[in-house]
C-alpha positions in Angstrom: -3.8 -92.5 -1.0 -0.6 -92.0 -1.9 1.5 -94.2 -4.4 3.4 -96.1 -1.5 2.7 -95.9 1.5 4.6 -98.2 4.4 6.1 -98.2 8.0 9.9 -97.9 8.6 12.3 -95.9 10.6 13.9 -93.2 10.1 18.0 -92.3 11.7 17.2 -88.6 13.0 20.2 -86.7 14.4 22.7 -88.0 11.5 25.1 -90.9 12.0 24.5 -92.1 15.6 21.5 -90.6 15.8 18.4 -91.9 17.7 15.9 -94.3 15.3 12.3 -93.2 15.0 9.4 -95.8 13.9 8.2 -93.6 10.8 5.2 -94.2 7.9 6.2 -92.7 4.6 4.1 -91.9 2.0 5.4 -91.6 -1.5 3.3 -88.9 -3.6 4.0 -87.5 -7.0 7.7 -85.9 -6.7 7.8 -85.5 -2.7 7.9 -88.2 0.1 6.4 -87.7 3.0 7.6 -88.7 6.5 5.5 -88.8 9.5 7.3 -89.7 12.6 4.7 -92.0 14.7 6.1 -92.3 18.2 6.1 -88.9 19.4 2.9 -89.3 21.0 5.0 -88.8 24.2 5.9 -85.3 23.5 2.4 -84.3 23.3 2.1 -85.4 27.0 5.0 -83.3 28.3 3.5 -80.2 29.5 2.3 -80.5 33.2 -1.2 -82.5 34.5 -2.5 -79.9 36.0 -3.2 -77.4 33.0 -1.8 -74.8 33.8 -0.5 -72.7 31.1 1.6 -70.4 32.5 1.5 -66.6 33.2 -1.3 -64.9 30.5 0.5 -61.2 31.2 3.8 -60.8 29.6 6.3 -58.1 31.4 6.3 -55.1 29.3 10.5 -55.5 29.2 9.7 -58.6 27.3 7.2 -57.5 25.2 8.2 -54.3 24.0 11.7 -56.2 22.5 10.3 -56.0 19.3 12.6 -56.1 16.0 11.8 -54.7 12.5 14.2 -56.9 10.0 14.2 -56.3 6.4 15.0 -59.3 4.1 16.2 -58.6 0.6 15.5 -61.9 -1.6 18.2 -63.2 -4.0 16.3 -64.0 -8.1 14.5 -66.8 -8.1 15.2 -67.8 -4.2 12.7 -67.3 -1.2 13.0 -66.0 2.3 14.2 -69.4 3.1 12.7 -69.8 6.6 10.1 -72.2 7.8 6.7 -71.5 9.6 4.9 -73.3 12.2 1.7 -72.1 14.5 -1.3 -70.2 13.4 -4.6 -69.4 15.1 -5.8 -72.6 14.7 -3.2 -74.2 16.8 -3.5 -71.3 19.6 -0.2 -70.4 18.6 1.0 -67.3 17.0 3.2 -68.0 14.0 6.9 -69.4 14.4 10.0 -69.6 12.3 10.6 -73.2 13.1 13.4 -73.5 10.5 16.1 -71.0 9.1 18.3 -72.4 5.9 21.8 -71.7 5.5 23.0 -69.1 3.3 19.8 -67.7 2.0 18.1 -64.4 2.5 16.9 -64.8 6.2 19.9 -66.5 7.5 22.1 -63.6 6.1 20.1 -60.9 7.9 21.9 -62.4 11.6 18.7 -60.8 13.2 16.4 -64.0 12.6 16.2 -67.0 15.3 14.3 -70.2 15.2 11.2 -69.9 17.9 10.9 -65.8 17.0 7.1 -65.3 16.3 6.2 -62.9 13.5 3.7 -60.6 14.5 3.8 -58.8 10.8 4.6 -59.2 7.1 5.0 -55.6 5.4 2.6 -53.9 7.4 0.5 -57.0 7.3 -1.2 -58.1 11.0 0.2 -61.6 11.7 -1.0 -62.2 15.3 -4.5 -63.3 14.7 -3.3 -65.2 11.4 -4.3 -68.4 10.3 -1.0 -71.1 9.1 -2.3 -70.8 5.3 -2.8 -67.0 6.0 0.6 -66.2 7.1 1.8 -68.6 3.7 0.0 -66.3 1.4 1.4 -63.3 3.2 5.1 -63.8 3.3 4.5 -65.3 -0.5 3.2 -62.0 -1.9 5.6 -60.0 -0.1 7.5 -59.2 -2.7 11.5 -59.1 -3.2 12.0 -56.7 0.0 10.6 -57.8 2.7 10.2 -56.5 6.2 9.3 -58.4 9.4 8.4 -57.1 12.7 9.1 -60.4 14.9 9.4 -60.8 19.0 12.4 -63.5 20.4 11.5 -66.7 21.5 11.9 -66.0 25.4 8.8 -63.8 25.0 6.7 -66.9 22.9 7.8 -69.1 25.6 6.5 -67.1 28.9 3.5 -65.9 27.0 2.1 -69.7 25.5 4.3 -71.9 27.7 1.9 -75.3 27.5 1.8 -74.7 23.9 5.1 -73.9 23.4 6.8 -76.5 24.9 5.9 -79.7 23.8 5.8 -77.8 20.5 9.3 -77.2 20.8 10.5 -80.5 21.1 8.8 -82.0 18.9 9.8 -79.9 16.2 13.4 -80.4 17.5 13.0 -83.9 16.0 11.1 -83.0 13.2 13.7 -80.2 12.1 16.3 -82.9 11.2 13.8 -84.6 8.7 13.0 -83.4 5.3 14.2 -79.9 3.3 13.2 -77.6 1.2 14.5 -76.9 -2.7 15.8 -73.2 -2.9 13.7 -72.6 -5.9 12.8 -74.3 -9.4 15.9 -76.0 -11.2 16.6 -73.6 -14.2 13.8 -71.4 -13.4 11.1 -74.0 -13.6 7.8 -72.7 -11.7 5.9 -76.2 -11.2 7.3 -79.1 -10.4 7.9 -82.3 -12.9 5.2 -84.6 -12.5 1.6 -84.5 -11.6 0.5 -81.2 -10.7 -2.1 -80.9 -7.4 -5.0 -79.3 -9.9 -4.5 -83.6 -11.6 -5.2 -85.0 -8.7 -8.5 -86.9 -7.5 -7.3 -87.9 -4.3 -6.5 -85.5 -1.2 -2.6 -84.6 -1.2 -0.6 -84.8 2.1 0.6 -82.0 3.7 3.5 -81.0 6.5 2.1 -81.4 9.9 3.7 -81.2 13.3 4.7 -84.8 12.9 5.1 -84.8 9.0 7.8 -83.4 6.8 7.9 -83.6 3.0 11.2 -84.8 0.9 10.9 -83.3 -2.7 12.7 -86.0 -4.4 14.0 -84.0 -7.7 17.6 -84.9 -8.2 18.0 -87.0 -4.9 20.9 -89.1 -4.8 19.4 -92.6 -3.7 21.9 -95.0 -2.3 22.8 -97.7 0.2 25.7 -98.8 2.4 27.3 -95.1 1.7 27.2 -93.3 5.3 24.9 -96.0 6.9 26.1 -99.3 7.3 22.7 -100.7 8.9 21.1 -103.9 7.0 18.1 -103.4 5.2 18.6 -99.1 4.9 18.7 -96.8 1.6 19.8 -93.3 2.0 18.7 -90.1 0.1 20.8 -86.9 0.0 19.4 -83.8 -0.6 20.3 -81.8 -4.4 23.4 -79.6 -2.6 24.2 -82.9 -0.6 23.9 -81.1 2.2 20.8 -83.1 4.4 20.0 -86.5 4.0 17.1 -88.8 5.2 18.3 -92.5 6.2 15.7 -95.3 6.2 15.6 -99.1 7.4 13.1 -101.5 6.6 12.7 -104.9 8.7 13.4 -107.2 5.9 15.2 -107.0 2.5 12.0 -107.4 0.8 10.5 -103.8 2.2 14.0 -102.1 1.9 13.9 -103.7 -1.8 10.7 -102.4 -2.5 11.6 -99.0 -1.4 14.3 -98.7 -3.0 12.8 -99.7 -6.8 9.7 -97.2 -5.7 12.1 -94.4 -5.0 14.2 -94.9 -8.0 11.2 -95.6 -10.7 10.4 -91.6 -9.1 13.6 -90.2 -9.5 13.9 -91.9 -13.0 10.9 -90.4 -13.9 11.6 -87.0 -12.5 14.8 -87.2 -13.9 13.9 -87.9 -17.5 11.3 -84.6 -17.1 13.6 -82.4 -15.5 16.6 -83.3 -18.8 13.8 -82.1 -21.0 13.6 -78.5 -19.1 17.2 -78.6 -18.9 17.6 -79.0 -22.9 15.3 -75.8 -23.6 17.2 -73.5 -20.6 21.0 -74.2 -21.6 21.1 -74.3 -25.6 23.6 -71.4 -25.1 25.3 -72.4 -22.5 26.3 -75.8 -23.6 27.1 -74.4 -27.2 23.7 -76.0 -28.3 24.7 -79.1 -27.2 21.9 -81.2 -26.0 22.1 -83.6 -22.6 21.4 -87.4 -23.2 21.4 -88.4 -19.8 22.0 -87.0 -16.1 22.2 -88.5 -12.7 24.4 -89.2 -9.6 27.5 -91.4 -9.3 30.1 -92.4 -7.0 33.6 -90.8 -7.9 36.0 -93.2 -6.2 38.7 -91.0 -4.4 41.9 -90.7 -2.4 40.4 -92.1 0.7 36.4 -92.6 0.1 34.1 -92.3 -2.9 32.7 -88.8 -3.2 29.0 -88.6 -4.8 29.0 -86.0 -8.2 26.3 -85.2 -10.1 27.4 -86.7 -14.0 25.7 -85.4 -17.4 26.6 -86.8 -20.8 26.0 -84.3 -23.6 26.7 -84.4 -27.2 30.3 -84.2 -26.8 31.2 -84.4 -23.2 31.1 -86.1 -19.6 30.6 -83.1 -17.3 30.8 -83.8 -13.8 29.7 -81.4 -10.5 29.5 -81.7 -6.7 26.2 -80.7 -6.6 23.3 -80.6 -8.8 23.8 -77.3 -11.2 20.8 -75.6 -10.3 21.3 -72.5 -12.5 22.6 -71.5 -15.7 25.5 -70.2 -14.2 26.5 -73.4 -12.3 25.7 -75.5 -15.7 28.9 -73.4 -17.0 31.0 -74.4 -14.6 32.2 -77.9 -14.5 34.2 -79.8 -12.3 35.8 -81.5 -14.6 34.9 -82.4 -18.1 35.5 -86.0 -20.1 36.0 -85.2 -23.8 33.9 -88.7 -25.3 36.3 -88.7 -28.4 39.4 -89.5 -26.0 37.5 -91.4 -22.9 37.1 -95.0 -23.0 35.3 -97.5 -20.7 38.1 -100.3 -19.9 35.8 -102.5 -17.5 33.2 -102.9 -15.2 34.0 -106.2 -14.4 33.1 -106.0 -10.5 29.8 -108.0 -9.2 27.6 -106.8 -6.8 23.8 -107.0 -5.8 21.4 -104.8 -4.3 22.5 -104.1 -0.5 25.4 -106.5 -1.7 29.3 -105.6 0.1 30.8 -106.0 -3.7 30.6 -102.0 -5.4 29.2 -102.2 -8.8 31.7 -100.1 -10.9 32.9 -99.1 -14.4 36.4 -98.3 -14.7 37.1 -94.5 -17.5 40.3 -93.4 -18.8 40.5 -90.5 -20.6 44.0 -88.9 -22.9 44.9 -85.9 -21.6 47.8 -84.1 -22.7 48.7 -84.2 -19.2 48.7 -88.3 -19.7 46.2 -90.6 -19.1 43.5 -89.7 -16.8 41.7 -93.0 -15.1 38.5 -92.5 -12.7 36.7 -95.0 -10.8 32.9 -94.8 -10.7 30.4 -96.5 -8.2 26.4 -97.8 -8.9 24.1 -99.0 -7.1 22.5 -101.6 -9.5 23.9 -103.4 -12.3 20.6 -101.5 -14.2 22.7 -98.3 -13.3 25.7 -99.5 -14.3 24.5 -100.6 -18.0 22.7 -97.5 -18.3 25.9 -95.5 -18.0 27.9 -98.0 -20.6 25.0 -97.4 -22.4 24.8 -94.0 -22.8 28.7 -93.6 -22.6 29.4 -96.1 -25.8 26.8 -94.7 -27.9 27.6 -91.0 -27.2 31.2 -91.9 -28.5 30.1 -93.4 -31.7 27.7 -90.4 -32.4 30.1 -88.3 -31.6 32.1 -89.6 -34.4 29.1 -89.9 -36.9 28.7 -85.5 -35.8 32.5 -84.5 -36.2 33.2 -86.9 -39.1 36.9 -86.0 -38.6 39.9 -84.8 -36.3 42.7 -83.0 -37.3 46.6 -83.2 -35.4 49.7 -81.1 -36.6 52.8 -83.4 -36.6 56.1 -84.0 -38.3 56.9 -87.0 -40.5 60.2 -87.8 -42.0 61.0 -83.8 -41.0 58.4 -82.7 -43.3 55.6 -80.7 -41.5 52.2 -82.5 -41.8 48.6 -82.7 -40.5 47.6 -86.1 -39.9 43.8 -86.4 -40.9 41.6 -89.1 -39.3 37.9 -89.3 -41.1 35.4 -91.9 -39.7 34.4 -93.1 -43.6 38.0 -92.4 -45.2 40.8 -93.2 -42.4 44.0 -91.9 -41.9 45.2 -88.9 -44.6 48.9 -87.6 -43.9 48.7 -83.5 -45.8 51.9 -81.4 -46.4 51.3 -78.2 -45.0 53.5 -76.6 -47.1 51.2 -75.3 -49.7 51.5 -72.0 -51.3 47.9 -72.1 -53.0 46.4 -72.1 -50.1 44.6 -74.9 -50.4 44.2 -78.4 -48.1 47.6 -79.4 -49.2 49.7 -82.4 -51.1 48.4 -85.6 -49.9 51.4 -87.7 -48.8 49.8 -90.9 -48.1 46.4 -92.4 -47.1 45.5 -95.3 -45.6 41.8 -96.8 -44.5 41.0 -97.8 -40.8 41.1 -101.5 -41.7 45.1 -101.5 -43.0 45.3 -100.9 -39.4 47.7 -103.8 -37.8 49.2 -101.6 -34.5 49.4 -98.4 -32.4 51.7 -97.6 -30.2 53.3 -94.3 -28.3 56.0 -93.3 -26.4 53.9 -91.3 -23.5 55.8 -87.7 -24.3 55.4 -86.5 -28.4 55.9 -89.9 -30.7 53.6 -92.0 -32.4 53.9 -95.3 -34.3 51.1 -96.6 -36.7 51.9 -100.6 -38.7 49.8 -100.7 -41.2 49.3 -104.4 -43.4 51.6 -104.2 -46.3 54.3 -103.9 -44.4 54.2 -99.6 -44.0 55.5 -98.3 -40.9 55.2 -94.4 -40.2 56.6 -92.6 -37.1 54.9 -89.2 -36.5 56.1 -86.6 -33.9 52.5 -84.9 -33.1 55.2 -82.1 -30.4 52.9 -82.7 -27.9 51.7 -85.6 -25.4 50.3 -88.1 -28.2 47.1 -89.5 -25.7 44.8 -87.4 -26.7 45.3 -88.7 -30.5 45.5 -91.9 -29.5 42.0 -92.6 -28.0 40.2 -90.7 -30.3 41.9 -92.6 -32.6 40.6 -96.2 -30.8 37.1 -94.5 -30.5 37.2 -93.6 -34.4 38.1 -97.0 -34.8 35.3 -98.4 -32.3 32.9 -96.6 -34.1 34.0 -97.7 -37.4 33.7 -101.6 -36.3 29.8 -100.8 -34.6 29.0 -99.4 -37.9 30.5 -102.4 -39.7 28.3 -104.9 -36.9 24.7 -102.5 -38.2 25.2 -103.0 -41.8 26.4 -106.7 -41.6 
C-alpha cells in the first residue's frame, strides 16, 4: 500500500480539458494516477466479436522500416511502450517525447509496432521482454517497426479500444530524461527496500516522478479545491481537485513533505557533481518560485549558494545548464525589503517577499510568489543567513574612489569598519591610512544614483567619496556588512 492513497480527479486535455474521476497513489518519489472511469472504453469494440480480418494485404505488410536511433549521454530513446504477448498485442510506441533521440529520427509514429530491437525478434515478446531489450540496446540502436494502419487492420478489437484509451492516458504523467547530474537511482527508497508490492504503469495508470516538481495552486487552474504540479522542464503538468479543502489540504502537505524530502536528497548529489562548476561553492537550498513579471508571474527554479541567488527556467539538469544562469543575485548587494502580503493556503492574497539588489545598472527589485507562509520563511531564512555568512567568509570588500582629489580605496571589514588607503604608495605596500572609522560611528548613508557617496559619521565627520562608477552596489553591501555586524552584536549579547 502505498504512502497516500485517495480518490480525486484529474483535468486531462490541459486548461478546458475534460475531468476524469482518478485514485492516486503516492509511493516513494513517483505518484501514481489511475484514471477509474474508462471502463466505457473497454466496451467499444463491437458485440459481436468479431475481430476483424486475421490476413493482412501483403502491400501493408511488407511497409516495413529499418530506423536507426543514435542516443544522446545519459538520455534514452525517449519513446513509450505498450502491448506485449500477454495483452495479444504486439508491442506499441504509445508515446514519443519531444526533442529526444526518437523524435529527431522523423521516421517514428505513435501506434508503429516494433517487430525488432537490433536484430532482436519482438513479435512474440512479452511487455517486460521488449523493456529489457530496447534497455540493453546500447547507444545505436536500430528498429525494424511496421505503421500503425497495418496494427490496426491486423488486431482491430484490440487495437481500438486500446487506442482510445491511451489517448486519455497519454496526457497524464511523464517521464524524466535521465538522472539529475548523472544520478543512476532515484532519491529515496529504492524497490530492493521495499516489503510491500510497488505499483506499476498499466493501461489505466501512469506514474508522476515527483523530483523537482513545482507544486502549486491557483497558477493556471482556477478551480476550488485543486493543486497543480509541473513537470522539471515545465513543459507537462498534472492538475488535481479534491471535493473539499480538507482532501485538497491533505494533498497538498503529502506532496510537499515528498518533494521536501526529495529535494533535500537531490542538493546533497548536487554538492558532490558541481564543486567545479560553482567555484567550490556549496548550495544551501533549492526549489521553485514565482518571478512576478510584466504581465503574469513566471515559475524559475531558485538556488542559494554560498555567495549567490542563481535563478533558471527550468531545473538545471546537467552540469552544463548549472553554468548557465538566468540571472544571478550577488547576497552581499541584495536585500529582502518585505514580505508583508497575507495569504493562506488556496487563499486569493499571493504570499510574497519583495528583493532588491545594487547593480551598477541601478537598483534591481524582483517580486517573488509562495505558496505557504512555511515557504515564504524558508526563503527569508535561508536568504538572511546566507548574507551574514557571506560576510563572516569574505571578511572584507574593497572600492577604488576619490576623496578630497586624492585617489583612495575605501576598505569595509566586517570586525574593523570603514578604512580610507592612499593608493599612492611607492613601497608597494597596502598604503597610507587616511582615516578609519568603526561600523557603529555610523549616523547616515546616502548616494546620488550615478558615482557619489556620502557617509555622517558621530563626531561630526562628513566624507564625500566619488567611487566613478554607479555607487549601489557599495551601498548594499555596505547595509548587509552592517546587518551582519548588528546579528553578530544580538548572538554575543
Amino acid at each position: 500500500m502505498g504512502e497516500k492513497v485517495g480518490n480525486t480527479e484529474v483535468l486531462v486535455g490541459g486548461i478546458g480539458g475534460i475531468w476524469h474521476e482518478a485514485r492516486l497513489t503516492l509511493e516513494a518519489d513517483h505518484l501514481f494516477v489511475t484514471l477509474t472511469d474508462l471502463d466505457d472504453l473497454n466496451n467499444l469494440q463491437g458485440s459481436d466479436g468479431e475481430s476483424g480480418p486475421s490476413e493482412v494485404p501483403e502491400p501493408i505488410a511488407s511497409q516495413k522500416r529499418v530506423v536507426q536511433i543514435c542516443k544522446s549521454d545519459n538520455n534514452g530513446l525517449g519513446i513509450s511502450i505498450k502491448g506485449g504477448r500477454e495483452n495479444k498485442m504486439p508491442i506499441l510506441i504509445s508515446k514519443i517525447f519531444k526533442g529526444m533521440a526518437a523524435d529527431l529520427t522523423e521516421n517514428l509514429y505513435v501506434g508503429d509496432a516494433i517487430l525488432s530491437v537490433n536484430g532482436e525478434d519482438l513479435k512474440e515478446a512479452t511487455h517486460d521482454e521488449a523493456v529489457r531489450a530496447l534497455k540493453r540496446a546500447g547507444k545505436v540502436v536500430t528498429l525494424e517497426v511496421v505503421p500503425s494502419f497495418y496494427v490496426t487492420v491486423k488486431y482491430l478489437r484490440e487495437v481500438t479500444p486500446y487506442f482510445r484509451k491511451a489517448s486519455v492516458m497519454a496526457d497524464i504523467g511523464w517521464e524524466l530524461q535521465s538522472g539529475f547530474l548523472g544520478a543512476e537511482n532515484g532519491f529515496l527508497t529504492t524497490d530492493e527496500d521495499r516489503s510491500s508490492p510497488v505499483m506499476t504503469n498499466g493501461p489505466d495508470t501512469r506514474s508522476v516522478p515527483l523530483l523537482f516538481c513545482h507544486l502549486t495552486q491557483n497558477y493556471k487552474c482556477e478551480e476550488v479545491h485543486s493543486l497543480e504540479l509541473h513537470s522539471p522542464d515545465r513543459l507537462h503538468s498534472l492538475i488535481i481537485k479534491c471535493s473539499s479543502e480538507a482532501d485538497i489540504t491533505s494533498w497538498y502537505n503529502a506532496l510537499h513533505s515528498t518533494l521536501d524530502r526529495l529535494t533535500i536528497a537531490a542538493l546533497v548529489h548536487a554538492n558532490k557533481m558541481l564543486g567545479d562548476v560553482l567555484d567550490k561553492a556549496t548550495i544551501h537550498h533549492m526549489g521553485w518560485l514565482k518571478l512576478k513579471g510584466k504581465d503574469e508571474w513566471e515559475p524559475q527554479f531558485c538556488a542559494v549558494t554560498d555567495h549567490d541567488m542563481i535563478l533558471f527556467q527550468e531545473v538545471p539538469w546537467t552540469k552544463e545548464a548549472w553554468a548557465n544562469p538566468l540571472v544571478f543575485y550577488p547576497l552581499l548587494a541584495t536585500r529582502i525589503v518585505n514580505s508583508t502580503h497575507k495569504g493562506s493556503l488556496g487563499g486569493s492574497e499571493p504570499i510574497t517577499m519583495t528583493m532588491r539588489c545594487g547593480t551598477q545598472e541601478g537598483v534591481a527589485m524582483s517580486v517573488f510568489q509562495h505558496d505557504t507562509h512555511r515557504d515564504l520563511a524558508t526563503w527569508v531564512k535561508v536568504l538572511v543567513q546566507g548574507a551574514h555568512t557571506a560576510v563572516q567568509r569574505q571578511k572584507e570588500v574593497a572600492c577604488y574612489c576619490e576623496w578630497r582629489g586624492v585617489e583612495a580605496k575605501l576598505v569595509l571589514h566586517h570586525e574593523e569598519g570603514f578604512t580610507l588607503l592612499s593608493t599612492h604608495d611607492v613601497s608597494g605596500g597596502r598604503g597610507r591610512v587616511l582615516w578609519t572609522q568603526p561600523f557603529h560611528k555610523l549616523l547616515m548613508s546616502s548616494d546620488d544614483g550615478a558615482r557619489l557617496i556620502w557617509l555622517r559619521f558621530d563626531g561630526d565627520m562628513e566624507v564625500e567619496l566619488d567611487l566613478k562608477t554607479n555607487p549601489k552596489p557599495f551601498v548594499f553591501i555596505l547595509h548587509t556588512f552592517l546587518s551582519a555586524k548588528v546579528h553578530q552584536q544580538s548572538l554575543s549579547s
